[in-house]
Each structure stands twice: as structure tokens, then as C-alpha cells.
N, C-alpha and C positions, 0 to 999 in steps of 0.2 A: 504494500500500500504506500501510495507514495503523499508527498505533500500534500496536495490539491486534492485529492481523494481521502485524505484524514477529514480535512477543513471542511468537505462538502460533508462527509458521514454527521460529523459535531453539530454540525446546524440541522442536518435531520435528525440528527437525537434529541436534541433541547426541544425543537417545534413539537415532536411525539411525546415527550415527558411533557411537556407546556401541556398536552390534549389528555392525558392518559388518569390516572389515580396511584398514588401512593404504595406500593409493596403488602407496608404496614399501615394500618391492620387489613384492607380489603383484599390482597392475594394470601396473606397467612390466613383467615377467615375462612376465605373457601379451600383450601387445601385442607382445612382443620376439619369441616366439614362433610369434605370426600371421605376423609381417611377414619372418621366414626365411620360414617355409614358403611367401608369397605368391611371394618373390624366388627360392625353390629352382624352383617351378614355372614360373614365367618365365623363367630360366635354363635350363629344362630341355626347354622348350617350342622355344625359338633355337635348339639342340642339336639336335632330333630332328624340328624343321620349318622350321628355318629362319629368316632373319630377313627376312620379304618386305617391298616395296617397298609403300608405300600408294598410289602413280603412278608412270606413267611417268617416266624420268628425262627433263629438259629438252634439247632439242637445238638448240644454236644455231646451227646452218647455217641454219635454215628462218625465216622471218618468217609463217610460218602454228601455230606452237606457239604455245596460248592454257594460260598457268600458269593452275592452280587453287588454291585453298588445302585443307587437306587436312581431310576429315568435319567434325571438329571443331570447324573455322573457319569452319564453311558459313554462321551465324547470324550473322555479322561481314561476312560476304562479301556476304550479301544485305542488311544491314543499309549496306552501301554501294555496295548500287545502288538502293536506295531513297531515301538521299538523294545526290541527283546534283548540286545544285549544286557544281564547284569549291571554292569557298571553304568550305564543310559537308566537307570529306573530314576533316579537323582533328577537327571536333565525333562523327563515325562510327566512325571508327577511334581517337582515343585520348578526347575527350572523356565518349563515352556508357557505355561500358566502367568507365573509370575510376573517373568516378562509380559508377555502381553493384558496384564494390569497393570502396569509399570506404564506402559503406550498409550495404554485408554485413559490414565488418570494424568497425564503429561500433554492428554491432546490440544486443549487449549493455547498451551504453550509454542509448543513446535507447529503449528497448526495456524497461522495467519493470517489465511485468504480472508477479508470479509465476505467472499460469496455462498450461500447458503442454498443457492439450487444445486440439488444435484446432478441436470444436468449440464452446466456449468462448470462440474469439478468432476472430472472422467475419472481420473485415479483415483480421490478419494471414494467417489463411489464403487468402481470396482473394485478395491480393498473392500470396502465394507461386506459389498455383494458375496465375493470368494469369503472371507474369514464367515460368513452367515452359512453359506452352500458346504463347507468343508465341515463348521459344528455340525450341520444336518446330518452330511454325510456318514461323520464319525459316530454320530447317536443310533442314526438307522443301526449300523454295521453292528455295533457294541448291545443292541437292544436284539439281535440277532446272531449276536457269538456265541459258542459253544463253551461249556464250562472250561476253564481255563486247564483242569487237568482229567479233562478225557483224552483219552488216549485212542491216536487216528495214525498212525504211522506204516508207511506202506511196506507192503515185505514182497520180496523177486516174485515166488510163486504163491500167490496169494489163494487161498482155497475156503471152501465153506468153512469145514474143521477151523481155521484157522483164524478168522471173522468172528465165529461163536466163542472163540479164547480170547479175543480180543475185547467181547461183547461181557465174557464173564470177569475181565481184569478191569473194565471200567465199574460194573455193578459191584463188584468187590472192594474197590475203594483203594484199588491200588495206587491210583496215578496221586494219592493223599501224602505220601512217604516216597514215590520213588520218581524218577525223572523217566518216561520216552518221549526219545526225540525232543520237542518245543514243549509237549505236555507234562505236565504232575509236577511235581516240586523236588527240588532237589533234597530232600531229605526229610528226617533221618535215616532213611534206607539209602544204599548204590544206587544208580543211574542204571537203567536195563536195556538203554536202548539197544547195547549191542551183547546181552547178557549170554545168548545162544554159540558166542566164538570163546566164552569166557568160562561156562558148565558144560558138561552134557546131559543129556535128558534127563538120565537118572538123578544126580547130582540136582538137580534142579527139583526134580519130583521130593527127592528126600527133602530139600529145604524149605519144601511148603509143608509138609506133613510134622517135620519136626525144627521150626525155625528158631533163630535166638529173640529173645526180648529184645524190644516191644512188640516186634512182628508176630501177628495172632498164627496158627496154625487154621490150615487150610484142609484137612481130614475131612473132616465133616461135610467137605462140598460132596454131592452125585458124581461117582466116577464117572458119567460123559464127562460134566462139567471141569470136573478135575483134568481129564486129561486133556480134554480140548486145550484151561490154561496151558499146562506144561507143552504140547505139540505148541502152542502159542507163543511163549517166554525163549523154546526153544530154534523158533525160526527166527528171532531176530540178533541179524547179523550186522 
């Protein structure tokens, strides 16, 4: 903004203040106003429908409960599973965020133009447009991701048998203690991705029937089921 464009803005400021009312009290007033009546109907709304649950509550008997984070967070949520490395969880959850409140609350500043259409201001508008369309995108995806540690990891010869140990290691609650592939958590059990170059069958079978603490024992499962795991644990190379 240059000289002459200040001077001119200042005289249409004073002539609109000159025509306009006061801040205080007539815009505190009605702001004070809205924001009862927002808070009587929200209050009124808990009263006559309740104050529902946005999930399930957690239950910690099970090692097969996968927390979510709730609508809101979905764009965060999938914004950190996209970036996966370890040592990036820092930069996804408080880095990227932050910064960009860091931007929004700095915009006035950095931010100059007096012009206020947007189509007048190309860039600023399309920043806004993309940073809107990319949260979306990220919420959709995140509102549509699979629990974080099911377990989907492809194997050379992939076979029924082998799908249904796959089927029975996620209902089991494996991917809770041990890592395959991008899924389950890295402990405190091993990593299994490549658990099959590392046991052999039997070897493996024993160590679900008689494993060390905390690892519950797996006996008890229906030998299909049983063996399906092990043919399962044991194709992954």
C-alpha cells in the first residue's frame, strides 16, 4: 500500500466511523446475545437428548481394542500415518500443526494487501482453497482407515489357508505386541514381519502353545485355526 492509497483508505475510514455506532456496548451486546442463545440451545439440546458418547468407551480387558481419535482429529490421525517414519511422529503431531497456527495467528501481520475480495487475491485464495480441500481430504481418508494395527501384509504365494491365519492373527490381537510390516506396534513382543526365515514351523507352533510372559498361550485356539496361524507366521519371509 502505498502513500496515496493509505490517505485515501483514512478518509474512508473516518466518513464510515463518522456513519457507523460504537463497538461498545452495541456490537458487544449483540455478540453477548448470540452467544446465550447458542449456549441456551446446547444446554437444552443435553437436557432433552442427551449427552451421547462420540465412541465406544475403551475397554481394557481386551488387547484387541484399537482407540480412535474422535471426527475431528481424523486429518491428524491420517496425517500420521502418512508419515511413518519413527522419528517424523514429533514433526506430524506437534510440528506441522503448530506451525501452521503459528501462520494463521501471524496473518494479519505478514498479510498487507488491503484487498478483501477474493477474487482479487489469486494466491491467497488458493492457499486457503488447497489447505481446506487437503483437511477434507485427510479427514475423509482417516475417517476410512483401517485400524492402525491390523495386519495386511502381502506374502509371494498367497493362498486361502493363508488369508484365514492372517484373519485369525488380527482377531487375536496380535498386531497389539508385535510389528508386521507398517502394522501392530512395535512391542513388547519381536517384529514378525519376517518371522518365517527366522523359526521353522514347529518352532513356531511350540511358541504359541507354550510362550514366555506376557504372551498369553494360544492352545486353546481350534486346531484349523491354530494351524492356519502357524502355516501363516510361517510364510512370512
Amino acid at each position: 500500500m502505498n502513500r496515496e492509497e493509505k490517505e485515501q483508505y483514512l478518509r474512508e475510514y473516518a466518513v464510515l466511523k463518522n456513519q457507523g455506532k460504537a463497538f461498545f456496548p452495541y456490537a458487544v451486546l449483540k455478540d453477548s446475545v448470540m452467544a446465550a442463545i447458542v449456549l441456551a440451545v446446547i444446554i437444552t439440546l443435553a437436557i432433552v437428548l442427551g449427552a451421547g458418547e462420540l465412541q465406544n468407551k475403551a475397554d481394557p480387558t481386551t488387547t484387541t481394542y484399537t482407540p480412535r481419535p474422535e471426527w475431528y482429529f481424523f486429518f491428524l490421525f491420517e496425517l500420521l500415518r502418512v508419515i511413518k517414519p519413527p522419528d517424523l511422529v514429533v514433526v506430524a503431531t506437534v510440528g506441522i500443526p503448530t506451525l501452521c497456527m503459528v501462520l494463521l495467528a501471524l496473518l494479519p501481520f505478514y498479510d498487507r494487501n488491503p484487498e478483501r475480495r477474493p477474487e482479487r487475491r489469486p494466491i491467497a485464495s488458493t492457499t486457503a482453497v488447497a489447505v481446506i480441500a487437503i483437511m477434507a481430504y485427510l479427514t475423509y481418508q482417516g475417517a476410512h482407515a483401517e485400524a492402525p494395527n491390523r495386519i495386511d501384509m502381502s506374502i509371494a504365494k498367497t493362498s486361502a489357508a493363508l488369508e484365514k491365519g492372517q484373519q485369525v492373527a488380527n482377531q487375536s490381537g496380535c498386531g497389539a505386541c508385535h510389528r508386521f510390516g507398517e502394522a501392530g506396534n512395535a512391542g513388547p513382543g519381536p517384529e514378525l514381519s519376517k518371522i518365517g526365515e527366522k523359526l521353522p514351523k514347529e518352532a513356531i507352533a511350540r511358541t504359541l502353545r507354550n510362550p514366555t510372559a506376557p504372551m498369553p498361550s494360544y492352545a486353546d485356539l481350534p486346531p484349523e485355526k491354530f494351524n492356519a496361524l502357524v502355516d501363516y507366521l510361517a510364510a512370512l519371509r
